[in-house]
VEXDREN-191694 format. One record per residue (C-alpha): residue in one letter; x negated, y, z; residue number from 0. Coordinates in nm, 3 decimals. Example, Ala and Ser with C-alpha at 12.3 -4.5 7.8 and 13.67 -1.06 7.14 Angstrom:
% VEXDREN-191694
[pt 'a'; [-1.230; -0.450; 0.780]; 0]
[pt 's'; [-1.367; -0.106; 0.714]; 1]
% end
This chain:
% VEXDREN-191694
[pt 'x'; [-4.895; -4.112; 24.617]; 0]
[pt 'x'; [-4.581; -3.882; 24.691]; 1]
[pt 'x'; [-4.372; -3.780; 24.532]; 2]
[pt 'x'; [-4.338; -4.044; 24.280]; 3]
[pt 'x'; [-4.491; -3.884; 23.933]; 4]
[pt 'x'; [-4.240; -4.006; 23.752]; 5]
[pt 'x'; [-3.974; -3.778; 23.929]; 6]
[pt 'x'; [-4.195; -3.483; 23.998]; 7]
[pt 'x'; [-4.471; -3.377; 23.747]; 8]
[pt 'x'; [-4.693; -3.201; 24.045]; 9]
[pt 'x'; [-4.849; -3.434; 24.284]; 10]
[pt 'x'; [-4.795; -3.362; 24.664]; 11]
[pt 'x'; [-5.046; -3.630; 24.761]; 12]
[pt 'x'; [-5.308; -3.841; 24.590]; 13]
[pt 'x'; [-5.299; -4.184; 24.793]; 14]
[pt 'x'; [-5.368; -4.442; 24.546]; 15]
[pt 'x'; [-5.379; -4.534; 24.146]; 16]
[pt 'x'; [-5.133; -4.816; 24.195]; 17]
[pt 'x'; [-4.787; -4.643; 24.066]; 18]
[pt 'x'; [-4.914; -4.365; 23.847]; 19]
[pt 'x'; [-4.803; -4.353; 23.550]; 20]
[pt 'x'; [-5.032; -4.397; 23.206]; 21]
[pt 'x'; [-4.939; -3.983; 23.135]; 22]
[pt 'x'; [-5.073; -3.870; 23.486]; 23]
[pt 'x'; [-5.383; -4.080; 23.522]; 24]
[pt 'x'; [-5.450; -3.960; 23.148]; 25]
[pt 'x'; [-5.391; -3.598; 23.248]; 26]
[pt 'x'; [-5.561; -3.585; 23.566]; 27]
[pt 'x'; [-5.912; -3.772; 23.343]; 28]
[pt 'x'; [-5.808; -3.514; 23.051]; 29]
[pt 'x'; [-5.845; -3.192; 23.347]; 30]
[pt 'x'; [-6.173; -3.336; 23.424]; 31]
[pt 'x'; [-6.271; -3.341; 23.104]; 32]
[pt 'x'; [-6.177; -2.994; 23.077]; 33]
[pt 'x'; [-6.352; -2.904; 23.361]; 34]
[pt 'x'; [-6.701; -3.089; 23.321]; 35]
[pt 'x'; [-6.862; -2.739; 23.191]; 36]
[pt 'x'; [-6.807; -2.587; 23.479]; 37]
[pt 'x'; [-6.829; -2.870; 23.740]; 38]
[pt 'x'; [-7.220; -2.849; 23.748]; 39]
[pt 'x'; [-7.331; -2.453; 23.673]; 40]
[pt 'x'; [-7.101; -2.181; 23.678]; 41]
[pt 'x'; [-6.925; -1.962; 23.822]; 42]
[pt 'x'; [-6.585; -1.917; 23.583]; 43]
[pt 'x'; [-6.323; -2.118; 23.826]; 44]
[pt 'x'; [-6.470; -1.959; 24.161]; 45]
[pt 'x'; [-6.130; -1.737; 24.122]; 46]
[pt 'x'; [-5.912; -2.032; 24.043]; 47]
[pt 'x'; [-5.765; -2.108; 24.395]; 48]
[pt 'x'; [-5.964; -1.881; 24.648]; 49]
[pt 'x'; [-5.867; -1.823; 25.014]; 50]
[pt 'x'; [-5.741; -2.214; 25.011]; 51]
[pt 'x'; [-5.928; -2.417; 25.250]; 52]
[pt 'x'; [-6.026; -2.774; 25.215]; 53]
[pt 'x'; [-6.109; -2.967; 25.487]; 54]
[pt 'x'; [-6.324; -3.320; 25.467]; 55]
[pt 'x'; [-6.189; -3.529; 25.741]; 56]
[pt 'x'; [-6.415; -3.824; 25.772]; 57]
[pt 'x'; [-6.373; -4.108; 26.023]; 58]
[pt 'x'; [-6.632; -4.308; 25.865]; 59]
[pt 'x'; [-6.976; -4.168; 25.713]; 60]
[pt 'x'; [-6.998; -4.071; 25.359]; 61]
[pt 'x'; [-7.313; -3.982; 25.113]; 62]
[pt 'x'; [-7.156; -3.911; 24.756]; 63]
[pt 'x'; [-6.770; -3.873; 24.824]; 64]
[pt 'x'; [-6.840; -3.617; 25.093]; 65]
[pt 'x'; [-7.093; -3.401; 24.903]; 66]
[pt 'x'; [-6.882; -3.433; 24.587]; 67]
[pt 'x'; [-6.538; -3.295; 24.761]; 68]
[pt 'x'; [-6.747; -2.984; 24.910]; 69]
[pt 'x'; [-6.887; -2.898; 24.560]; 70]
[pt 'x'; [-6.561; -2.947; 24.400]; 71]
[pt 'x'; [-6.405; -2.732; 24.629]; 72]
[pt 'x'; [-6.679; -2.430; 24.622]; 73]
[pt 'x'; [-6.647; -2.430; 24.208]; 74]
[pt 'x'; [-6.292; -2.391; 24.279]; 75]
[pt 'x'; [-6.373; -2.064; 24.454]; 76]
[pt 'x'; [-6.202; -2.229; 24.800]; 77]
[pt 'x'; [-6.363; -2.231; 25.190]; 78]
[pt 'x'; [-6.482; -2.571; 25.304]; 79]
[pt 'x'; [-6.432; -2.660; 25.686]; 80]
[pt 'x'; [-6.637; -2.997; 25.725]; 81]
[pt 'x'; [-6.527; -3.230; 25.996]; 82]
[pt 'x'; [-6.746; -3.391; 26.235]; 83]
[pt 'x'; [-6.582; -3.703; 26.388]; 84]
[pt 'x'; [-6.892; -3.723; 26.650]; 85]
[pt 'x'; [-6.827; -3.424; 26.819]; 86]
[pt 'x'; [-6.470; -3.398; 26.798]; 87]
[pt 'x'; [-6.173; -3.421; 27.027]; 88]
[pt 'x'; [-6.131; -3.715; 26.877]; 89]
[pt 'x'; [-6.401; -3.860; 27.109]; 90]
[pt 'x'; [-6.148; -3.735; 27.386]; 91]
[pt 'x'; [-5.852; -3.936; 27.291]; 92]
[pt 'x'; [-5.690; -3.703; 27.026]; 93]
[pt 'x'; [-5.496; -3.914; 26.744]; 94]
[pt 'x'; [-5.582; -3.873; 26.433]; 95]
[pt 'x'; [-5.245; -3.670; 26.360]; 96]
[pt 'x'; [-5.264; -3.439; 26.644]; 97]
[pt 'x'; [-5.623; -3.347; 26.482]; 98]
[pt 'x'; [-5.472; -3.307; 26.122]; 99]
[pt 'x'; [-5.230; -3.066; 26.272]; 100]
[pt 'x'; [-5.401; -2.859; 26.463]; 101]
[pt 'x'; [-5.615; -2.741; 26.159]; 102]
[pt 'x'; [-5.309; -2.779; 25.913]; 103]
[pt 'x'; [-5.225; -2.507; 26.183]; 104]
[pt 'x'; [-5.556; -2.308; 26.140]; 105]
[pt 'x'; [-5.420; -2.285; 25.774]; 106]
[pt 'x'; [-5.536; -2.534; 25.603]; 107]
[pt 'x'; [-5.418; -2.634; 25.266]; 108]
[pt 'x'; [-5.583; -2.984; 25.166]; 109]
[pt 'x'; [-5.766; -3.288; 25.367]; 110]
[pt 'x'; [-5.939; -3.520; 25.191]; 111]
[pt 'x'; [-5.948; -3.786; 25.464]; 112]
[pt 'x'; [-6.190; -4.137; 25.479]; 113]
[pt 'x'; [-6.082; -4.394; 25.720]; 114]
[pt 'x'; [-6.175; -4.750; 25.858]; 115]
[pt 'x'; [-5.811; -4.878; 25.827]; 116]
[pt 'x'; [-5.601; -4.938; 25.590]; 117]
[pt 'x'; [-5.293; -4.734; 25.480]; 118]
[pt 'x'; [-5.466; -4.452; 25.806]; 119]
[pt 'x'; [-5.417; -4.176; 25.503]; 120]
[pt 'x'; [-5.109; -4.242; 25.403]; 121]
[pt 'x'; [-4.991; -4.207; 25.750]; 122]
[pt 'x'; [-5.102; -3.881; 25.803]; 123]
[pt 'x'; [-4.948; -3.803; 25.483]; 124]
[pt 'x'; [-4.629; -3.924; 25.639]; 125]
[pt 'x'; [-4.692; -3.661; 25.910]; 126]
[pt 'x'; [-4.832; -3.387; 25.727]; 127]
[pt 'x'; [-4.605; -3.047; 25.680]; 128]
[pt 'x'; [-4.446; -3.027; 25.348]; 129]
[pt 'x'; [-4.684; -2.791; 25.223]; 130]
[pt 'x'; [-5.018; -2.959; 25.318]; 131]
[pt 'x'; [-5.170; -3.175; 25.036]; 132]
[pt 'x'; [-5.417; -3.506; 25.166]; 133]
[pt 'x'; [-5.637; -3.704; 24.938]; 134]
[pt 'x'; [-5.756; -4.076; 25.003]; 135]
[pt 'x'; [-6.135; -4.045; 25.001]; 136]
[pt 'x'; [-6.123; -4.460; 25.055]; 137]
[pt 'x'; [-5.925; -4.623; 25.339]; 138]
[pt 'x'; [-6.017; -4.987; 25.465]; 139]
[pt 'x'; [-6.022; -5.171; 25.169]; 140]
[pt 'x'; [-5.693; -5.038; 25.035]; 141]
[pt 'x'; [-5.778; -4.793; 24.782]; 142]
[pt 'x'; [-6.061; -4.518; 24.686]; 143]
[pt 'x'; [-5.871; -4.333; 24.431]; 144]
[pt 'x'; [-6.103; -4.022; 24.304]; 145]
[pt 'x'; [-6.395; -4.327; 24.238]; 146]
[pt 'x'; [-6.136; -4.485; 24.043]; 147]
[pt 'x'; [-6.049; -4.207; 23.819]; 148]
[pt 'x'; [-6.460; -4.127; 23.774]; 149]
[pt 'x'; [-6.509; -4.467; 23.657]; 150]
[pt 'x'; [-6.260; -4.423; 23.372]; 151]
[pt 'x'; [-6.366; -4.112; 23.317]; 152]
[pt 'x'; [-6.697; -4.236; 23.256]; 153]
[pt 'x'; [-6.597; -4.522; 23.037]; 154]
[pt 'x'; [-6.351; -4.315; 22.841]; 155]
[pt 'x'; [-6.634; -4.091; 22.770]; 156]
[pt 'x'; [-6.883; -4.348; 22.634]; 157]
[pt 'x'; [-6.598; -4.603; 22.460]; 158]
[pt 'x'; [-6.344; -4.390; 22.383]; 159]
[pt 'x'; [-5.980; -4.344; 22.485]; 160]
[pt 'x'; [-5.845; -4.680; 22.327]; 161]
[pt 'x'; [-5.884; -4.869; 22.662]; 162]
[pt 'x'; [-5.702; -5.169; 22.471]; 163]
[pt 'x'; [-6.053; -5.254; 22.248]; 164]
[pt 'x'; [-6.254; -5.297; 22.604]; 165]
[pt 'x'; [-6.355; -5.592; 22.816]; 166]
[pt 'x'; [-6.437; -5.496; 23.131]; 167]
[pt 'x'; [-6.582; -5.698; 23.422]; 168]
[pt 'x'; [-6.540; -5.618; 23.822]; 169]
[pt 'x'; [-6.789; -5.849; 23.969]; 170]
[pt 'x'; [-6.933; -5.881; 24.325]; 171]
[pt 'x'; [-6.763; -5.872; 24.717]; 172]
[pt 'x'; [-6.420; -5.765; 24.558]; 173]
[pt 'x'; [-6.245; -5.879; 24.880]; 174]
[pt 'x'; [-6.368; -5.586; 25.049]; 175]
[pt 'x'; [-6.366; -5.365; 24.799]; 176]
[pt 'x'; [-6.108; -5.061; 24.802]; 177]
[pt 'x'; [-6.340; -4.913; 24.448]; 178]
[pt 'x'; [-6.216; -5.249; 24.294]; 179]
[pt 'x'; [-5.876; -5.220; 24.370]; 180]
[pt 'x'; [-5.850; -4.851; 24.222]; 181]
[pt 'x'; [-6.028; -4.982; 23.925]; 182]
[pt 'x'; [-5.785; -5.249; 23.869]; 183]
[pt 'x'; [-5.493; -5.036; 23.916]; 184]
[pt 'x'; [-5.633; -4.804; 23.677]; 185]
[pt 'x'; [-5.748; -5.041; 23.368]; 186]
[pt 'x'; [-5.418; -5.194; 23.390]; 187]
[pt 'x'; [-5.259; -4.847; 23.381]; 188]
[pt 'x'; [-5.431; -4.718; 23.117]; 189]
[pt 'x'; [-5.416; -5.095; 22.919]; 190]
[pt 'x'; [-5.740; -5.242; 22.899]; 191]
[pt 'x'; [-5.784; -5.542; 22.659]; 192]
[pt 'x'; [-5.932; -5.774; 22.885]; 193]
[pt 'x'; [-5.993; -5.710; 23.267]; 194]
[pt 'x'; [-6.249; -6.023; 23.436]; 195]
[pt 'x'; [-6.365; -6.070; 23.802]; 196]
[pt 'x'; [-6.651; -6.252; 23.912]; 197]
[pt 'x'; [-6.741; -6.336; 24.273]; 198]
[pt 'x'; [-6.749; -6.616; 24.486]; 199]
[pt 'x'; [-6.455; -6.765; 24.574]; 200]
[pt 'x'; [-6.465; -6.620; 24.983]; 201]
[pt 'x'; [-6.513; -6.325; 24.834]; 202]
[pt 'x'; [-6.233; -6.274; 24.628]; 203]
[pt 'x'; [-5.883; -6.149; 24.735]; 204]
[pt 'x'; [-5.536; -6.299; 24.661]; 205]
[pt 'x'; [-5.351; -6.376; 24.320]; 206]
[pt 'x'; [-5.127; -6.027; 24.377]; 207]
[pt 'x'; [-5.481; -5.834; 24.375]; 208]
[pt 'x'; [-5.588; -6.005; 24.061]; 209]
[pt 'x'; [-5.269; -6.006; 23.877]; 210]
[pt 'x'; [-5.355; -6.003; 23.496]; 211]
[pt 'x'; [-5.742; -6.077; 23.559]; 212]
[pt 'x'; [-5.982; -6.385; 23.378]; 213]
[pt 'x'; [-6.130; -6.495; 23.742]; 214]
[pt 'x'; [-6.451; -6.633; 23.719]; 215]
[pt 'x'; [-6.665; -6.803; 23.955]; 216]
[pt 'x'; [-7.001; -6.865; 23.675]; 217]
[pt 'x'; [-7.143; -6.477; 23.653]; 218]
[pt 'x'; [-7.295; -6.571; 23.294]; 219]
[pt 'x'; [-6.975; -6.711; 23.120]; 220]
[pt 'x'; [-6.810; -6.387; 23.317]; 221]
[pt 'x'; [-7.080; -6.161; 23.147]; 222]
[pt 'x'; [-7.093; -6.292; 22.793]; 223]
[pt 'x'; [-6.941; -6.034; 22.537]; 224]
[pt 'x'; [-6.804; -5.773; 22.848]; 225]
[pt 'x'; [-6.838; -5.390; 22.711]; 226]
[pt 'x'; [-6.901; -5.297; 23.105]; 227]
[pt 'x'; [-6.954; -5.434; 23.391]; 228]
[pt 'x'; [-6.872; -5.286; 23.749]; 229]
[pt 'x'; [-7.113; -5.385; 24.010]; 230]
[pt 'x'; [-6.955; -5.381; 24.345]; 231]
[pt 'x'; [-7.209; -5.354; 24.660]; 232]
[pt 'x'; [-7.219; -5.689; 24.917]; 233]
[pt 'x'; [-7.116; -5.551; 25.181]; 234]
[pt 'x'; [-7.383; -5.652; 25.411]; 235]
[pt 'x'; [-7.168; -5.577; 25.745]; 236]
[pt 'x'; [-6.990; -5.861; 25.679]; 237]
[pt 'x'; [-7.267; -6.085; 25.701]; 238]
[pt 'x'; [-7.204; -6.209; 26.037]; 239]
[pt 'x'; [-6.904; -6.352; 25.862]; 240]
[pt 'x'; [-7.089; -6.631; 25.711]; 241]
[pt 'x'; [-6.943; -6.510; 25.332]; 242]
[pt 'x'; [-7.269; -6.599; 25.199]; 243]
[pt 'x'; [-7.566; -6.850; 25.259]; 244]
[pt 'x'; [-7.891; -6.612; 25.198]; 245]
[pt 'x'; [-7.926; -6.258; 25.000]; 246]
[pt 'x'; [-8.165; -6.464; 24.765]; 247]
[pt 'x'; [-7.848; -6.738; 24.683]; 248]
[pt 'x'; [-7.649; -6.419; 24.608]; 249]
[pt 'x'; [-7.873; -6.281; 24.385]; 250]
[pt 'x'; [-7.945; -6.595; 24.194]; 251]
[pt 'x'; [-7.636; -6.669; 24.145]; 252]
[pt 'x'; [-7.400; -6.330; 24.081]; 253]
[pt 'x'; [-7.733; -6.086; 24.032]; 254]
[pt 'x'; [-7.651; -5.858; 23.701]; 255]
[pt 'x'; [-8.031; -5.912; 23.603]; 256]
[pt 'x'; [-8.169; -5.826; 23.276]; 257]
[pt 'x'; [-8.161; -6.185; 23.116]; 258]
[pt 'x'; [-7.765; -6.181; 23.240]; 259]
[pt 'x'; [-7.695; -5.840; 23.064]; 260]
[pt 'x'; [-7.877; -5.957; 22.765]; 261]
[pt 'x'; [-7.549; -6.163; 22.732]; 262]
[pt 'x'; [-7.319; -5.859; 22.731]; 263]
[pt 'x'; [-7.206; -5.673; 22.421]; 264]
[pt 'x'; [-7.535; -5.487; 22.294]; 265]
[pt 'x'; [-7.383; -5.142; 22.427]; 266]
[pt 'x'; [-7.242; -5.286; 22.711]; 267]
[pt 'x'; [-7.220; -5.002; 23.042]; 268]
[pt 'x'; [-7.393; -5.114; 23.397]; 269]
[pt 'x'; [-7.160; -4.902; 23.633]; 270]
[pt 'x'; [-7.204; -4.928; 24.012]; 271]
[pt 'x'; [-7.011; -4.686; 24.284]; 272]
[pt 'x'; [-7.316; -4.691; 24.529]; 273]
[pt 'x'; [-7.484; -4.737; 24.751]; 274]
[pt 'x'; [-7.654; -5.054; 24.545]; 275]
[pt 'x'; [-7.809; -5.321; 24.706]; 276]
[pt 'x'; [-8.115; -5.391; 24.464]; 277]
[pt 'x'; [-8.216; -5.735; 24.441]; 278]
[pt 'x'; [-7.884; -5.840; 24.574]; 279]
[pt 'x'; [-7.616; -5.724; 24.307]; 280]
[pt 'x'; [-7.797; -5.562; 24.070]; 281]
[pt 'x'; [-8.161; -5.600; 23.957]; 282]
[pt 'x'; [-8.385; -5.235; 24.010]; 283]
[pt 'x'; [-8.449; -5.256; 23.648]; 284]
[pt 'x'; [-8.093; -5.293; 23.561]; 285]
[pt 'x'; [-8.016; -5.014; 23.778]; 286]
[pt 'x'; [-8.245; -4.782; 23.594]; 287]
[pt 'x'; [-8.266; -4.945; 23.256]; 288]
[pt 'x'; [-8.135; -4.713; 22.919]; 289]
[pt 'x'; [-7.732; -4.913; 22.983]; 290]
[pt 'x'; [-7.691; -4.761; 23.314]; 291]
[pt 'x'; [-7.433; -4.472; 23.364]; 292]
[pt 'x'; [-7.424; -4.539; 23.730]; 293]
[pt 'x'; [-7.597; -4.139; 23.787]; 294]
[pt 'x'; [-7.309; -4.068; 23.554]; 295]
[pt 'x'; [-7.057; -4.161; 23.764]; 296]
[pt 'x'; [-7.207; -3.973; 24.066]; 297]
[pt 'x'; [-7.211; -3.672; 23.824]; 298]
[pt 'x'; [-6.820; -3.686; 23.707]; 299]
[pt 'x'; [-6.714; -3.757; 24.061]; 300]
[pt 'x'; [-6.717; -3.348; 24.077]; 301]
[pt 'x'; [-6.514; -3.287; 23.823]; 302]
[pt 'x'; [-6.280; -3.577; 23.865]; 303]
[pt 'x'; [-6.229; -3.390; 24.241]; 304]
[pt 'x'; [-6.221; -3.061; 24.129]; 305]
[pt 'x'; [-5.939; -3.173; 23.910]; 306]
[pt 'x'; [-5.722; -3.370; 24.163]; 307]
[pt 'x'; [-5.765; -3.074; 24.378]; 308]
[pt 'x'; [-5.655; -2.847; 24.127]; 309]
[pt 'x'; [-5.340; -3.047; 24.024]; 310]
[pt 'x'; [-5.226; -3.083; 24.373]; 311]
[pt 'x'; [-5.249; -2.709; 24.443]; 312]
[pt 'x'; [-5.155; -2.561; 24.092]; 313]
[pt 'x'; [-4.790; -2.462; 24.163]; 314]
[pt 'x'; [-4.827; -2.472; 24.565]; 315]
% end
C-alpha cells in the first residue's frame, strides 16, 4: 500500500494488509460497518462520489470480486467501465501499463486490477499518475486484500471486536493461497489470540508466511476448540503437480466434515472465500449447515469495497 498509513492518514493505493496499521484496518472494517445499510438497497450514497469512474481491470476471470467492485461502485453513485482482457489490445501486444494509461487518460479515477503474477498490481501502481488510485483484487498468490478485510468484518460482526479472545484456523492449499495471506496479515494486525494452519506439508508455504502460527499437519487436533475456521479451496489446477494423491485422500484426511466441526467450539464460524470444492474441503452439509457465514462473506464483500473505494477517493 502507498503511502505508508502511518505517515499519511488517506490511502493512495490499497495493495496489501501486510503494513497497515491496527487504526486503519479498524477504520476501513468500522466504514463498512457504517455502510452495510446502504450496501444492499438504497439509494442515499448514489451522490457520494459521482462522475468518478471505476474501472475493473481483470487479467484473470472473476465471479464474486468482479460483481462485488461494480455494485460497490454504482451505490457510490460512480460510472463503471468493465474491462475485457479477451478482446483487448492486450491480445495485440499492449503491456499491461500502456493499457492502464490509456484509460487513466480517458479519465479514470480508480482500477481495481486482478492478475496471474505476483506483485503485477503493485507495478502498475508504480506507474500510475499521482492522482489515479489501484486496488489489488488478488495477484498470484501474493495478496487479495478486500477478501481479507470481509473476512474480519464478518468475524468481528459475529465475535466481537476483541480479536485477542479468538482461535482461528486457516486450513487447506495455503501455499497457493493469496486469501490466506491477507487473512494472516490481518489477524495478526488486529491481535488474534491464537492463529493455526492446517494443510499438508507440500501445501504449506515457508516459516516467514507462517510467522506466529500453531502449524498443524492432523486436521482434528487443528480443529478441536477453534472459534472459526477458514476453508481455503484446493486449487485443482495444480493437480498436475502431484500435491496430492486422490481428491478422496484429501477429503479424508483435511475435509471440514460435520463429525470434524463437532470438535470446534459449539459456536464455532465455517468461513470459505469461494468457489468451494464440496466433498474436497468442505462437506455440502457443512457448507450449508446453521455455522456457515460463508453467504455472509459474499454479502459484506460490498460494503467492505464500497468502503476502500471511498477512503481512497475521500479527499482526492
Amino acid at each position: 500500500m502507498s503511502p505508508d498509513p502511518t505517515t499519511d492518514a488517506r490511502l493512495q493505493h490499497l495493495l496489501t494488509l501486510e503494513g497497515l496499521s491496527a487504526e486503519t484496518l479498524t477504520d476501513l472494517l468500522d466504514r463498512a460497518q457504517a455502510m452495510l445499510p446502504d450496501a444492499h438497497a438504497g439509494t442515499a450514497l448514489r451522490h457520494r462520489h459521482a462522475g468518478r469512474t471505476l474501472c475493473t481491470l481483470f487479467f484473470e476471470t472473476s465471479t464474486r470480486t468482479r460483481s462485488s467492485f461494480q455494485l460497490a461502485a454504482t451505490r457510490l453513485g460512480m460510472d463503471v467501465l468493465n474491462f475485457d482482457i479477451a478482446t483487448s489490445s492486450t491480445r495485440k501486444g499492449e503491456s499491461a501499463l500502456d493499457t492502464l494509461k490509456t484509460l487513466e487518460a480517458m479519465g479514470v479515477d480508480v482500477f481495481v486490477v486482478r492478475h496471474a503474477d505476483n506483485g503485477a498490481v503493485a507495478a502498475l501502481a508504480a506507474g500510475a499518475a499521482p492522482g489515479t488510485h489501484l486496488i489489488n483484487a488478488g495477484d498470484g498468490r501474493s495478496a487479495h486484500p478486500t477478501q481479507g478485510l470481509l473476512d474480519m468484518l464478518t468475524l468481528r460482526q459475529r465475535k466481537g471486536a476483541d480479536f485477542s479472545r479468538l482461535c482461528v484456523l486457516i486450513a487447506g492449499d495455503l501455499r497457493h493461497s493469496r486469501v490466506a495471506r491477507s487473512d494472516l496479515h490481518a489477524l495478526r494486525t488486529l491481535g488474534c489470540g491464537e492463529i493455526r494452519v492446517c494443510g499438508p506439508a507440500n501445501l504449506l508455504p515457508g516459516e516467514d508466511v507462517l510467522q506466529g502460527c500453531r502449524v498443524f499437519h492432523d486436521f482434528d487436533e487443528a480443529v478441536a476448540g477453534v472459534d472459526a475456521a477458514i476453508m481455503l479451496r484446493l486449487q485443482r489446477e495444480r493437480m498436475e503437480e502431484g500435491l496430492v494423491p486422490s481428491l478422496e485422500g484429501y477429503f479424508r484426511d483435511y475435509g471440514l466434515t460435520p463429525a470434524r466441526l463437532a470438535n470446534a467450539a459449539p459456536d464455532a464460524l465455517v468461513m470459505h472465500p469461494g468457489p468451494m470444492n464440496r466433498g474436497v474441503e468442505i462437506d455440502g452439509g457443512v457448507a450449508d449447515g446453521p455455522q456457515s457465514v460463508v453467504l455472509a462473506q459474499v454479502a459484506n464483500g460490498l460494503p467492505v469495497r464500497m468502503a476502500v473505494i471511498d477512503a481512497l477517493l475521500v479527499g482526492a
